[in-house]
PyMOL Python script that loads the backbone (N, CA, C, O; Angstrom):
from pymol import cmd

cmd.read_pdbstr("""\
ATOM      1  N   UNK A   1     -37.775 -12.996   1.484  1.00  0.00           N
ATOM      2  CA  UNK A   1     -37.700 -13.728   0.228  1.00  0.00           C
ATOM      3  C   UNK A   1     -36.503 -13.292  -0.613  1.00  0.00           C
ATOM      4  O   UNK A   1     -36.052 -12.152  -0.508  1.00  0.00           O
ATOM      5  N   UNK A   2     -35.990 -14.193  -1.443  1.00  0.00           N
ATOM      6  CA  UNK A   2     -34.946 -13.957  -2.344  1.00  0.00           C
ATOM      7  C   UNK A   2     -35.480 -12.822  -3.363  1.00  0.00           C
ATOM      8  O   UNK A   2     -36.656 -12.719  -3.712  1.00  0.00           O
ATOM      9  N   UNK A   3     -34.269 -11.867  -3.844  1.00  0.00           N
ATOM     10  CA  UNK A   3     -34.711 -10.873  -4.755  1.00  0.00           C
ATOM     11  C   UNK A   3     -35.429 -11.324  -5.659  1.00  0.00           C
ATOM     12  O   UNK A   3     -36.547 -10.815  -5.728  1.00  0.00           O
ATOM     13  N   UNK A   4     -35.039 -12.555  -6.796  1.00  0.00           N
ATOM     14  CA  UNK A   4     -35.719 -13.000  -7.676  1.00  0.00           C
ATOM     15  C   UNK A   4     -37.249 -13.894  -7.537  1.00  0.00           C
ATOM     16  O   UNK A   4     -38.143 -13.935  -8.382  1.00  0.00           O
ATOM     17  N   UNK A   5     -37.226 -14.345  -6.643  1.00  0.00           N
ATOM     18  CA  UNK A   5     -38.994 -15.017  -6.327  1.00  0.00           C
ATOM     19  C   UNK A   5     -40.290 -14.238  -6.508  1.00  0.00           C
ATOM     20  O   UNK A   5     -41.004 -13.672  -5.681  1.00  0.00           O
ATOM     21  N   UNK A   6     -40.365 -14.342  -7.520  1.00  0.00           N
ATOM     22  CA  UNK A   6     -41.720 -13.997  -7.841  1.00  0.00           C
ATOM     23  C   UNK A   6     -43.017 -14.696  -7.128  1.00  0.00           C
ATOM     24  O   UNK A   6     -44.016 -13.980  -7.073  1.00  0.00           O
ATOM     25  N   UNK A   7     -43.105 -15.821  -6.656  1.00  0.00           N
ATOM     26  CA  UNK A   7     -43.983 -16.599  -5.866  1.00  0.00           C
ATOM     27  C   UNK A   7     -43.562 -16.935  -4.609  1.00  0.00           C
ATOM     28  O   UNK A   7     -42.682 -17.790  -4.512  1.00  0.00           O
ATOM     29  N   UNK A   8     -44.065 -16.376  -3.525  1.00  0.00           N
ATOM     30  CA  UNK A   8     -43.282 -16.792  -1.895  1.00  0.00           C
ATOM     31  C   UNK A   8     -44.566 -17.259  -1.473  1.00  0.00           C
ATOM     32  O   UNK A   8     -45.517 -16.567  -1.837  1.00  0.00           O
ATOM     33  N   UNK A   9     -44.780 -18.147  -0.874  1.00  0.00           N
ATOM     34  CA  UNK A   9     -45.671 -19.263   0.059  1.00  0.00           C
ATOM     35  C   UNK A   9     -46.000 -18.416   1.623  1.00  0.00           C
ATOM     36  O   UNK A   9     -45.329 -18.534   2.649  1.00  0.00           O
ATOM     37  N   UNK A  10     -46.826 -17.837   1.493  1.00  0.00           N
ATOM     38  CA  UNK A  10     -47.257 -17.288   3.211  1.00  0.00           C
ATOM     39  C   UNK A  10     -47.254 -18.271   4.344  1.00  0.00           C
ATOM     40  O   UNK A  10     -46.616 -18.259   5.397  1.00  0.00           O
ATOM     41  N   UNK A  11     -48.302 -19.298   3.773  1.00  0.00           N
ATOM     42  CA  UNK A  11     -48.498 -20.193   4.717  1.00  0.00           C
ATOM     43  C   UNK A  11     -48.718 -21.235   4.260  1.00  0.00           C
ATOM     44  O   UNK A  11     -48.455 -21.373   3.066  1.00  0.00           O
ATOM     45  N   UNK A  12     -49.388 -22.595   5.152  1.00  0.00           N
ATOM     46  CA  UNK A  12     -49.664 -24.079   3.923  1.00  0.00           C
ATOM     47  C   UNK A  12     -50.711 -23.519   3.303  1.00  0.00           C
ATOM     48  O   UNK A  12     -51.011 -24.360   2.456  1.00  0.00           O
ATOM     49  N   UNK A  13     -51.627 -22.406   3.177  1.00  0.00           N
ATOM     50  CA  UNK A  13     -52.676 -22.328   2.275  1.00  0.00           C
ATOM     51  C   UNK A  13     -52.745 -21.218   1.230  1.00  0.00           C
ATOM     52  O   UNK A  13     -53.440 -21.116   0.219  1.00  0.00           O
ATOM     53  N   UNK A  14     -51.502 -20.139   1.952  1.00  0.00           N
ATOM     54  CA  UNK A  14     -51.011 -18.818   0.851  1.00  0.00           C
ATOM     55  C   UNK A  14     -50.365 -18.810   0.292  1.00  0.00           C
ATOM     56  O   UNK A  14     -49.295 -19.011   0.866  1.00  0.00           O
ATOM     57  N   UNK A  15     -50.248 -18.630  -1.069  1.00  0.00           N
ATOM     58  CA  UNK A  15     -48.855 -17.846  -1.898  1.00  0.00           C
ATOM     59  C   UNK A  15     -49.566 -16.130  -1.919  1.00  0.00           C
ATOM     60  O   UNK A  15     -50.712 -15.747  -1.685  1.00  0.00           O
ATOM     61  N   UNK A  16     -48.018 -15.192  -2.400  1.00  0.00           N
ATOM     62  CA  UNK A  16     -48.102 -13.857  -2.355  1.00  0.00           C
ATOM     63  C   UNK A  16     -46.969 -14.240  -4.007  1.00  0.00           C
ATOM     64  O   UNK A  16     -46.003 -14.990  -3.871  1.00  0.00           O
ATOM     65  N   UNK A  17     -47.242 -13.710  -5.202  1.00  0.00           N
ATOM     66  CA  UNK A  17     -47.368 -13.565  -6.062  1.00  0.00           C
ATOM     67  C   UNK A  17     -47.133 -12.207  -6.898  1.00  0.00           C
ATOM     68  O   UNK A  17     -47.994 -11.596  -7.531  1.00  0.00           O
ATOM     69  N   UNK A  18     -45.437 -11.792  -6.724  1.00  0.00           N
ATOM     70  CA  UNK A  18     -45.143 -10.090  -7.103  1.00  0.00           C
ATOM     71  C   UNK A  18     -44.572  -9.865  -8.843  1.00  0.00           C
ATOM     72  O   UNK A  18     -43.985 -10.795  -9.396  1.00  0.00           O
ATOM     73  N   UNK A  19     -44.706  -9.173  -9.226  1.00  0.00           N
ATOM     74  CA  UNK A  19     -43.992  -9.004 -10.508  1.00  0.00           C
ATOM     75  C   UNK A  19     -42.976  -8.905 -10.040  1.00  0.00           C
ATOM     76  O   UNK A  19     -42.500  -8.490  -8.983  1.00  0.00           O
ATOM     77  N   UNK A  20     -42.474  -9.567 -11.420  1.00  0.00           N
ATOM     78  CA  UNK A  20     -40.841  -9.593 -10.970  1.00  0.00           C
ATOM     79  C   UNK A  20     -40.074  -8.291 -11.575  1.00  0.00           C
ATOM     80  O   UNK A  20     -40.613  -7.673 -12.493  1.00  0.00           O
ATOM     81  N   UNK A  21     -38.687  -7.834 -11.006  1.00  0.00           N
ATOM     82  CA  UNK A  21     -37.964  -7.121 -11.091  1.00  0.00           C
ATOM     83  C   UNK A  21     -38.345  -6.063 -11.874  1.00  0.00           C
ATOM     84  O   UNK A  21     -39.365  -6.370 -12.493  1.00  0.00           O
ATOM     85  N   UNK A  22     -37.891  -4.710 -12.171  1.00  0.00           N
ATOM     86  CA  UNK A  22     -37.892  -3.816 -13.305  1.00  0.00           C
ATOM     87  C   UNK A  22     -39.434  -3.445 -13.609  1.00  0.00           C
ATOM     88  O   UNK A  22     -39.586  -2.238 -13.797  1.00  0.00           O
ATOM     89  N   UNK A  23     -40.660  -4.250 -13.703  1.00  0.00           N
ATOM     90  CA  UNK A  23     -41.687  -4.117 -13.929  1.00  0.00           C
ATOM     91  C   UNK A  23     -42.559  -2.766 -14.009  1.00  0.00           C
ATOM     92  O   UNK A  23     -43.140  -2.218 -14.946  1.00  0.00           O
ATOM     93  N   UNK A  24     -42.389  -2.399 -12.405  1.00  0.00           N
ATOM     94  CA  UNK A  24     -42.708  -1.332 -12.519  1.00  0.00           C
ATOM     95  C   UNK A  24     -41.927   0.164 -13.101  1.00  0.00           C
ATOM     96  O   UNK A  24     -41.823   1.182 -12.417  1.00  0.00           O
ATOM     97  N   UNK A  25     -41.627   0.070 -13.945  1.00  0.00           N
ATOM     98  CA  UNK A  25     -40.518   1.343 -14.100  1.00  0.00           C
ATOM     99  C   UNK A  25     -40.778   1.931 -15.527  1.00  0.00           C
ATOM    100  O   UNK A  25     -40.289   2.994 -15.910  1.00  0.00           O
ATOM    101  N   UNK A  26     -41.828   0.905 -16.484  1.00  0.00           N
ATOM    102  CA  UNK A  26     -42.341   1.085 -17.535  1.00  0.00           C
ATOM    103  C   UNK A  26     -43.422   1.435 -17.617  1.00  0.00           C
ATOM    104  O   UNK A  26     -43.849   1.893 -18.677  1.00  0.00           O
ATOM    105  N   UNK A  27     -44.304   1.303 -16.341  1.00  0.00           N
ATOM    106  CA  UNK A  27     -46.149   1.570 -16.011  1.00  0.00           C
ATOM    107  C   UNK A  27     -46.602   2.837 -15.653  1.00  0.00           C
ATOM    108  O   UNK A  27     -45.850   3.468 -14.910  1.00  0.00           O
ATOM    109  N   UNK A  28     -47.940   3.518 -16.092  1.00  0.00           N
ATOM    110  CA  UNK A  28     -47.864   4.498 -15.871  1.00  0.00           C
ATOM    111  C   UNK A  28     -48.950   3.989 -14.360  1.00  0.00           C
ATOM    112  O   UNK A  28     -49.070   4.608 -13.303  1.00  0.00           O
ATOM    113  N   UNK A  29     -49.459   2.977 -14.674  1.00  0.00           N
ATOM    114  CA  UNK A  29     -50.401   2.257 -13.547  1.00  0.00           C
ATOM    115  C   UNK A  29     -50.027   0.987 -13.421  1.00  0.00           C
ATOM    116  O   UNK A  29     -50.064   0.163 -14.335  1.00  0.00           O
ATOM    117  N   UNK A  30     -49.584   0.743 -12.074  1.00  0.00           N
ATOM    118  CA  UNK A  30     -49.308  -0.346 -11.512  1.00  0.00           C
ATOM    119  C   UNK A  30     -50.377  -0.930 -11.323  1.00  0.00           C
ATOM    120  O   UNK A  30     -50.042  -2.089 -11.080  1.00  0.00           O
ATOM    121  N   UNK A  31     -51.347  -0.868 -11.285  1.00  0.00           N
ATOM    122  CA  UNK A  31     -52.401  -1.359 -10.419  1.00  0.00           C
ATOM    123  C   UNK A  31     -53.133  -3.230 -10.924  1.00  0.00           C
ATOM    124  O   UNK A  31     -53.849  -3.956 -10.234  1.00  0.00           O
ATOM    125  N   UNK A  32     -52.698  -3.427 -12.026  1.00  0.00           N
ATOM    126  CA  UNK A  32     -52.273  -4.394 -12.747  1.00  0.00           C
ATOM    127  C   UNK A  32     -51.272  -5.513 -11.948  1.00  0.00           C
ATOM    128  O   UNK A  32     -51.683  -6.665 -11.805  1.00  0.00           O
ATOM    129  N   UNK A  33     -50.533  -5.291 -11.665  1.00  0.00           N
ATOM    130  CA  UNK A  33     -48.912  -5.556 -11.239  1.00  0.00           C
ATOM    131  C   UNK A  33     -48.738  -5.439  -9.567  1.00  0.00           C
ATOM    132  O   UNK A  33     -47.737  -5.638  -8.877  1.00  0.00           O
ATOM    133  N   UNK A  34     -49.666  -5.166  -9.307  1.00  0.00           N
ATOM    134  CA  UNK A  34     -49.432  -5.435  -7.763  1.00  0.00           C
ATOM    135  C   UNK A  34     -49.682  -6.713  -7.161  1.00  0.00           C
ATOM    136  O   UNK A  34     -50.497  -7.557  -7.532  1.00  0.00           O
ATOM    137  N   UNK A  35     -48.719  -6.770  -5.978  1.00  0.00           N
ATOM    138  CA  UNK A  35     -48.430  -8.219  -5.742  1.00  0.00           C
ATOM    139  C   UNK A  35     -50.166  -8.734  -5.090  1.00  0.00           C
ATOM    140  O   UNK A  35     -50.921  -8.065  -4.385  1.00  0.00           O
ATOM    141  N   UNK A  36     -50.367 -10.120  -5.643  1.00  0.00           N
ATOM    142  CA  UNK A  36     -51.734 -10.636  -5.538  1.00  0.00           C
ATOM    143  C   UNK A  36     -51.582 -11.960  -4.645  1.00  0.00           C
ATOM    144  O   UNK A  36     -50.562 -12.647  -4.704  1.00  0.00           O
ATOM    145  N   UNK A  37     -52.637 -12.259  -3.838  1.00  0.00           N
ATOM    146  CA  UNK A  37     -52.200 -13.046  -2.716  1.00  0.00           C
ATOM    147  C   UNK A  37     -53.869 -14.206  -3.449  1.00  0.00           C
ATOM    148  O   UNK A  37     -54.973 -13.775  -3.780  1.00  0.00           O
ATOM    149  N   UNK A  38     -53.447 -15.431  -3.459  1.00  0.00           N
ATOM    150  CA  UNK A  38     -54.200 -16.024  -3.708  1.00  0.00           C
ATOM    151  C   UNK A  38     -54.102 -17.763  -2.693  1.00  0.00           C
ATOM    152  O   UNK A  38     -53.136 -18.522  -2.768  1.00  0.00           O
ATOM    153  N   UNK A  39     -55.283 -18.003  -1.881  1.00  0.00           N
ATOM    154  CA  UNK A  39     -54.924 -19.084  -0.984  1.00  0.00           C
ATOM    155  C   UNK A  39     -55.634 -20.295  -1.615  1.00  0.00           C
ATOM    156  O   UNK A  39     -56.517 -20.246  -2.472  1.00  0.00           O
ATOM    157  N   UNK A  40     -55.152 -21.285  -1.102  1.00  0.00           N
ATOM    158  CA  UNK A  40     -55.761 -22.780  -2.056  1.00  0.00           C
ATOM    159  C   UNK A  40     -56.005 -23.908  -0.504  1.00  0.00           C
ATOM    160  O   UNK A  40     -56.144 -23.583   0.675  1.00  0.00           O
ATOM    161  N   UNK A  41     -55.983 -24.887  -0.971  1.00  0.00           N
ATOM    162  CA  UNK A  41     -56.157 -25.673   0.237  1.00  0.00           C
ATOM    163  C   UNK A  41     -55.228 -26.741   0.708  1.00  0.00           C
ATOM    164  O   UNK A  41     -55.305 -27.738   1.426  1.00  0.00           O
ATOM    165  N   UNK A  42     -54.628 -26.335   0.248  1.00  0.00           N
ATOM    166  CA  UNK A  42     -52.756 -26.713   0.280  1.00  0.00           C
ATOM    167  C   UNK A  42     -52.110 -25.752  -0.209  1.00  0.00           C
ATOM    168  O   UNK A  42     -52.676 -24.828  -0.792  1.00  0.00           O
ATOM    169  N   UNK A  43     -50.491 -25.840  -0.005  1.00  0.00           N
ATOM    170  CA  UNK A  43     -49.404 -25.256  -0.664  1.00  0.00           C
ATOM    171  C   UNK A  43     -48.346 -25.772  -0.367  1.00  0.00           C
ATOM    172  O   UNK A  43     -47.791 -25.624   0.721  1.00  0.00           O
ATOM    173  N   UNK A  44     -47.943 -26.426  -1.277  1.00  0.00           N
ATOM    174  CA  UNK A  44     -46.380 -27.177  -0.904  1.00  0.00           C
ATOM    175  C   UNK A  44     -45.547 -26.248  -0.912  1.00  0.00           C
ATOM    176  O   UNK A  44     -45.878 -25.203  -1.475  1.00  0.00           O
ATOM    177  N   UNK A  45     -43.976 -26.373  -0.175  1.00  0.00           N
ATOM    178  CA  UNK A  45     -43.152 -25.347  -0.868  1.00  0.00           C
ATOM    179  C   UNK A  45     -41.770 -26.427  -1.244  1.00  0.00           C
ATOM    180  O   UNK A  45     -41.941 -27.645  -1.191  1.00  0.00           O
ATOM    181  N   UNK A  46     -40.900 -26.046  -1.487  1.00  0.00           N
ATOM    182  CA  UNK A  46     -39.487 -26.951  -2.161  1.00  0.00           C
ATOM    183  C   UNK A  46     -39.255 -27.313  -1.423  1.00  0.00           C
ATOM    184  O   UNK A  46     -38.218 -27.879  -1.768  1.00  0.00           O
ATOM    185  N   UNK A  47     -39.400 -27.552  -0.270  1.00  0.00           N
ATOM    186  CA  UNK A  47     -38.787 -28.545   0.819  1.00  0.00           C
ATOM    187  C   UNK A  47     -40.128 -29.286   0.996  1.00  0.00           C
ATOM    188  O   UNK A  47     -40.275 -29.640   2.166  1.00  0.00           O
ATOM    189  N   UNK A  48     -40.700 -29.478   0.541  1.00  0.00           N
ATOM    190  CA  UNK A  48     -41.946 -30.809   0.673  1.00  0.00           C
ATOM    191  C   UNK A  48     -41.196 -32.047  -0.109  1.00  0.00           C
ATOM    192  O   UNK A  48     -40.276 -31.937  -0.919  1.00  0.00           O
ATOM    193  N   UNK A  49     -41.553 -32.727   0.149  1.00  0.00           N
ATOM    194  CA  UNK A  49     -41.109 -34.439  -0.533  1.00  0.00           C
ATOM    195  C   UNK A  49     -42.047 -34.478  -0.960  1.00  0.00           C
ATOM    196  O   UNK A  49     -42.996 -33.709  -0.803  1.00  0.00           O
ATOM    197  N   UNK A  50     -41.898 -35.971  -1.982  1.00  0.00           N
ATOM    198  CA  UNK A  50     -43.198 -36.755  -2.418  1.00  0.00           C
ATOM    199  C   UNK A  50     -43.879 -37.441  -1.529  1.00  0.00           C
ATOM    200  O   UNK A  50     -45.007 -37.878  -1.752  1.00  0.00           O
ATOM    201  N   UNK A  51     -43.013 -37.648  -0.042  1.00  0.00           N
ATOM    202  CA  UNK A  51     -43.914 -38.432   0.354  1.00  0.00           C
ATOM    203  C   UNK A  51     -45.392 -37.412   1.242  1.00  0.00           C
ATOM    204  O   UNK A  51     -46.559 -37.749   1.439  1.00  0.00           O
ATOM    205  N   UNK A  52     -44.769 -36.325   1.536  1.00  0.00           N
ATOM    206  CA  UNK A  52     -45.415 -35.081   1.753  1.00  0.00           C
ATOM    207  C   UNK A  52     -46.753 -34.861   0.880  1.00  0.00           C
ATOM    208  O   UNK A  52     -47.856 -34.695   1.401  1.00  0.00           O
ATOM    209  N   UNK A  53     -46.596 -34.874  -0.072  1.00  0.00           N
ATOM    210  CA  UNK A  53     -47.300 -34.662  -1.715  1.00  0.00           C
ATOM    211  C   UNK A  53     -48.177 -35.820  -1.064  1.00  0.00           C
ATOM    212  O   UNK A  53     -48.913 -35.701  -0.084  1.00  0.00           O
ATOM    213  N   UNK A  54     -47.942 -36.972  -1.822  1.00  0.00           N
ATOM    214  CA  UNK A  54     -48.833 -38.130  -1.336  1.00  0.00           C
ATOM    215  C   UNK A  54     -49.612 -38.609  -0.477  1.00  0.00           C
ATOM    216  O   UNK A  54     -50.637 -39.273  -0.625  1.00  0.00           O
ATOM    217  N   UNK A  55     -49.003 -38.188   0.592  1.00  0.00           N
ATOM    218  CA  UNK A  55     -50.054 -38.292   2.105  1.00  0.00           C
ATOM    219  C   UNK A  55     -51.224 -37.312   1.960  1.00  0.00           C
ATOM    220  O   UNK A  55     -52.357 -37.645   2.306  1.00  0.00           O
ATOM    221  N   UNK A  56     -50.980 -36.226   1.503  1.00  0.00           N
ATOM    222  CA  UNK A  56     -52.250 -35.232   1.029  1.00  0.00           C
ATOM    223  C   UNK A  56     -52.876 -35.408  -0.299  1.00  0.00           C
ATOM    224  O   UNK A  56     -54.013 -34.939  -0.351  1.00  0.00           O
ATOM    225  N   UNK A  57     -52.356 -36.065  -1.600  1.00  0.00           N
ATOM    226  CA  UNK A  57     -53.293 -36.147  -2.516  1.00  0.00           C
ATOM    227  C   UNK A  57     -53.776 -37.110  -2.150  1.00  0.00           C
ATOM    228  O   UNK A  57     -55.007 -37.068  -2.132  1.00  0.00           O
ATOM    229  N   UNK A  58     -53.262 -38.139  -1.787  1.00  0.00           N
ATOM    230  CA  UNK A  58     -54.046 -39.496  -2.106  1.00  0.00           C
ATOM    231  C   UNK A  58     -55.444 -39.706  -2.132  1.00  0.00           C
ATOM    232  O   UNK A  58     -56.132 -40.171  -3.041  1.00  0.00           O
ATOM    233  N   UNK A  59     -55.699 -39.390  -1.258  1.00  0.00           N
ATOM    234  CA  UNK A  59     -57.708 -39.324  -0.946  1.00  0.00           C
ATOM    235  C   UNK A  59     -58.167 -38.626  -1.751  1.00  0.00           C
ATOM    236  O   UNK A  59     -59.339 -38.976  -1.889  1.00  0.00           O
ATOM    237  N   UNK A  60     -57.874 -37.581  -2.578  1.00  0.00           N
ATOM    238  CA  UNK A  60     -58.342 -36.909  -3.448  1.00  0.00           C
ATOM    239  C   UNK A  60     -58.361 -37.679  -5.034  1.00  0.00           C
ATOM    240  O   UNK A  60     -59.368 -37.761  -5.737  1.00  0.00           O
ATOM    241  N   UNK A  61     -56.832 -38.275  -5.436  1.00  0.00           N
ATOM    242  CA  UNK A  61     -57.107 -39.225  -6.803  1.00  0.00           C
ATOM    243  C   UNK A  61     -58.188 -40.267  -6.104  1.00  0.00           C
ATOM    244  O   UNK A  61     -59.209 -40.427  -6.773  1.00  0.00           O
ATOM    245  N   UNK A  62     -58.117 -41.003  -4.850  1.00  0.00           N
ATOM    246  CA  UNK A  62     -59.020 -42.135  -4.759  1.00  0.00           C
ATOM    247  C   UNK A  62     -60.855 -41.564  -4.866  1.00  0.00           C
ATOM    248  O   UNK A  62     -61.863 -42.240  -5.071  1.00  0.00           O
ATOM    249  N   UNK A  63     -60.709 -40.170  -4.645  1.00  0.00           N
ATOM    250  CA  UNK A  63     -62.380 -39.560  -4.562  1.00  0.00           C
ATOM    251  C   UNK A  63     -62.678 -39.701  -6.178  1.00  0.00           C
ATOM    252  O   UNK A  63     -63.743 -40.088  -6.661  1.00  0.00           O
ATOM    253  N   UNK A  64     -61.211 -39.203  -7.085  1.00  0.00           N
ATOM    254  CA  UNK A  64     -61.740 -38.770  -8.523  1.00  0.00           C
ATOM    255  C   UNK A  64     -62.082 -40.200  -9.160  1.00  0.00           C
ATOM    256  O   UNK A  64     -63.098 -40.418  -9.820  1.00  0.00           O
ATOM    257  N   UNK A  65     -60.943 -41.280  -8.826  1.00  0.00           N
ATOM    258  CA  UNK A  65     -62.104 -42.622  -9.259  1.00  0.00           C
ATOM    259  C   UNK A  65     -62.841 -42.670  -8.855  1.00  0.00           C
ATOM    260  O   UNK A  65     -63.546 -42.927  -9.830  1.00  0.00           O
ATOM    261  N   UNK A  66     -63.584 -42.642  -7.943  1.00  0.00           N
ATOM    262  CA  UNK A  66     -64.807 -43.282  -7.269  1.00  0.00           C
ATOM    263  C   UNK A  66     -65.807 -42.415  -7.725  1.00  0.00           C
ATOM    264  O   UNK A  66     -66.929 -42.514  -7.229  1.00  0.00           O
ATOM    265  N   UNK A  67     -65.462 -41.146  -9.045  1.00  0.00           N
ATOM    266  CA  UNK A  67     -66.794 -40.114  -9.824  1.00  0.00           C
ATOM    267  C   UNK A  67     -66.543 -38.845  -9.229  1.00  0.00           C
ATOM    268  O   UNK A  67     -66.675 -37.916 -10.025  1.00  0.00           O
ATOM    269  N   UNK A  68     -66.243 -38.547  -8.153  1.00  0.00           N
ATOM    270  CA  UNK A  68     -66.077 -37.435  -8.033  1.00  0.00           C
ATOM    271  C   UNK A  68     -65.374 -36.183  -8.560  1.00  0.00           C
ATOM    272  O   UNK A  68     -64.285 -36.503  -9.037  1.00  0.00           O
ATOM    273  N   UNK A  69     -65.614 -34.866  -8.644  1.00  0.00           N
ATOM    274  CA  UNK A  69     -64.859 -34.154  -9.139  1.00  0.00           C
ATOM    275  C   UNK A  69     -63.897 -33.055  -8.364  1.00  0.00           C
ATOM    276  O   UNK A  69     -64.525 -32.237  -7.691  1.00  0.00           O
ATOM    277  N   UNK A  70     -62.613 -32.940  -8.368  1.00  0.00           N
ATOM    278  CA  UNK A  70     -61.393 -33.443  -8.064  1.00  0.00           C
ATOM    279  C   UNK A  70     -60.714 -32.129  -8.476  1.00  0.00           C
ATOM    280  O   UNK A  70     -61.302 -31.749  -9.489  1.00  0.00           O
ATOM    281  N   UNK A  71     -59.795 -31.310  -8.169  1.00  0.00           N
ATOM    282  CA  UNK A  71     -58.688 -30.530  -8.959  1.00  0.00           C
ATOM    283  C   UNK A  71     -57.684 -30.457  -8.246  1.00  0.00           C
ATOM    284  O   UNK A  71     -57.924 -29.782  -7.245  1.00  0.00           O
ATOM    285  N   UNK A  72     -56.286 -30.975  -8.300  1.00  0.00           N
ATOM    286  CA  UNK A  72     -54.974 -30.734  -8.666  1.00  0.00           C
ATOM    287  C   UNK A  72     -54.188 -29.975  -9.310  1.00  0.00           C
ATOM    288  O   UNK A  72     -53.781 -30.248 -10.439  1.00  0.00           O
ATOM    289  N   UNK A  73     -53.827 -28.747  -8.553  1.00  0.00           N
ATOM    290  CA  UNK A  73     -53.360 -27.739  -9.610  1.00  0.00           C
ATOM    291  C   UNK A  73     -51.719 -27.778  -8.983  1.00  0.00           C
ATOM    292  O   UNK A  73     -51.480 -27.740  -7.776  1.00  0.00           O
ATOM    293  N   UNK A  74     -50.979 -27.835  -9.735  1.00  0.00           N
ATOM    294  CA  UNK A  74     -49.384 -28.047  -9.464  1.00  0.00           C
ATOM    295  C   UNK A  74     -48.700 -27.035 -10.589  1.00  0.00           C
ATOM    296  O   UNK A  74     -48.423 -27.184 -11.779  1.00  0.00           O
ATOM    297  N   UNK A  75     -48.611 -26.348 -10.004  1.00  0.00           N
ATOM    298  CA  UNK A  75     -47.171 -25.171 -11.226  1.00  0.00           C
ATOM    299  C   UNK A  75     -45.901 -25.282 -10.264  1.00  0.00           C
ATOM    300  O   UNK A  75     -45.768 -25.377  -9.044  1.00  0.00           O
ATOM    301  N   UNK A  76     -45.101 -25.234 -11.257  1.00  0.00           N
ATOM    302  CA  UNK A  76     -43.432 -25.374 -10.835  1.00  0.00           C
ATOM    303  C   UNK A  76     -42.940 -24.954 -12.057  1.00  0.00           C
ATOM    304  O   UNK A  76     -43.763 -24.643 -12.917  1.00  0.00           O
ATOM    305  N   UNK A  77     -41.658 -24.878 -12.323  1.00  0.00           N
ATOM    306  CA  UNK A  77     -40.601 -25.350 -13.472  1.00  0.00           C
ATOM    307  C   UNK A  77     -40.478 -26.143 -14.022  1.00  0.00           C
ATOM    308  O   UNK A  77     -40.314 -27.083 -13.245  1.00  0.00           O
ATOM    309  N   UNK A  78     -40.418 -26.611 -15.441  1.00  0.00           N
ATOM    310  CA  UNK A  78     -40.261 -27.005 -16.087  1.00  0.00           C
ATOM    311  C   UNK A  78     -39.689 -28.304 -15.854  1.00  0.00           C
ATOM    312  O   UNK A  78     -38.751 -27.950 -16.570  1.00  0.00           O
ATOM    313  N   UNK A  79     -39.361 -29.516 -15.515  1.00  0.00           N
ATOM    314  CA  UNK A  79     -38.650 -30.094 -15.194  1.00  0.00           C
ATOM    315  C   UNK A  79     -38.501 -30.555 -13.582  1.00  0.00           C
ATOM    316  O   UNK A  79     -37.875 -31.610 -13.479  1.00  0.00           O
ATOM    317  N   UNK A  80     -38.997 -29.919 -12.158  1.00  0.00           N
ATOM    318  CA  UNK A  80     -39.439 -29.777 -11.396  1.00  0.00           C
ATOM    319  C   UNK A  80     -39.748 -31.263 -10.859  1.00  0.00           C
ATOM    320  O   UNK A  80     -39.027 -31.737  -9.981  1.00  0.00           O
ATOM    321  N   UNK A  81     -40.853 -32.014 -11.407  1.00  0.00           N
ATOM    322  CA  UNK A  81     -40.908 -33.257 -10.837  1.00  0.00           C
ATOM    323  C   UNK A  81     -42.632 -33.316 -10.595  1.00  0.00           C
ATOM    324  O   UNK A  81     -43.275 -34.075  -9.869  1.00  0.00           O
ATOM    325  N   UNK A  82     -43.117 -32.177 -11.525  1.00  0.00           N
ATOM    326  CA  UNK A  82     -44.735 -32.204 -11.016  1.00  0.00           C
ATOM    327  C   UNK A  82     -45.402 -33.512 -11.354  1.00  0.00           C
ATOM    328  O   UNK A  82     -45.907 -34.204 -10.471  1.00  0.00           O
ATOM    329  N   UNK A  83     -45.409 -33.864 -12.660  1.00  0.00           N
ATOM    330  CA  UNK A  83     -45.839 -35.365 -13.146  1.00  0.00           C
ATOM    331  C   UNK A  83     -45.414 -36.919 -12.129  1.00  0.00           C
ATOM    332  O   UNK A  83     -46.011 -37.909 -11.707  1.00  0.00           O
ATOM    333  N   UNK A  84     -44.018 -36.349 -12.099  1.00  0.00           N
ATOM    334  CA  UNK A  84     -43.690 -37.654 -11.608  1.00  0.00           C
ATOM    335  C   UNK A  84     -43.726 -37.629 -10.173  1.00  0.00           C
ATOM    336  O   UNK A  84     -43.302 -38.667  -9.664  1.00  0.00           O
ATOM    337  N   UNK A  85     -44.137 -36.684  -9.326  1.00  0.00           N
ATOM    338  CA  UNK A  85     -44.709 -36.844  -8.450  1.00  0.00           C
ATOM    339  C   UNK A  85     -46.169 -37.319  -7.846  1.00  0.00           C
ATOM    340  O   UNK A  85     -46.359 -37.334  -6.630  1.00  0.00           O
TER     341      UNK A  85
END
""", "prot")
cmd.dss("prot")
cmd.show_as("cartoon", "prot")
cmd.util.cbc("prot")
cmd.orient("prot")
């Protein structure tokens, strides 16, 4: 991973999740701050498209009309393209 990535993608279902830079150098306990691995049931990474995106949500917005309950969780940057994807 690049020095600065704080979020690297293991697999389609892992991210690994490190503090970034300098962090530890102020702690008397890291234990806070250690890198945390959390898996979901997807994981896009920056080389996914929308059309990528779409082929996997779709059935999921069509479940949340039809009453069901549904979560979409998308973090990126600011500007990124999460909405308009």
């Amino acid at each position: 991973p690049a020095k600065n990535n704080i979020i690297v993608p293991l697999d389609e279902k892992t991210v690994k999740i490190m503090p970034p830079d300098g962090v530890y150098g102020h702690r008397k306990s890291v234990s806070a701050m250690d890198d945390k691995i959390y898996t979901f049931d997807k994981v896009f990474t920056s080389n996914s498209s929308q059309e990528d995106i779409y082929e996997y949500v779709a059935d999921h917005v069509l479940e949340t009309i039809r009453g069901y309950n549904t979560t979409i969780f998308a973090y990126g940057a600011t500007g990124s393209g999460k909405s308009f994807t």
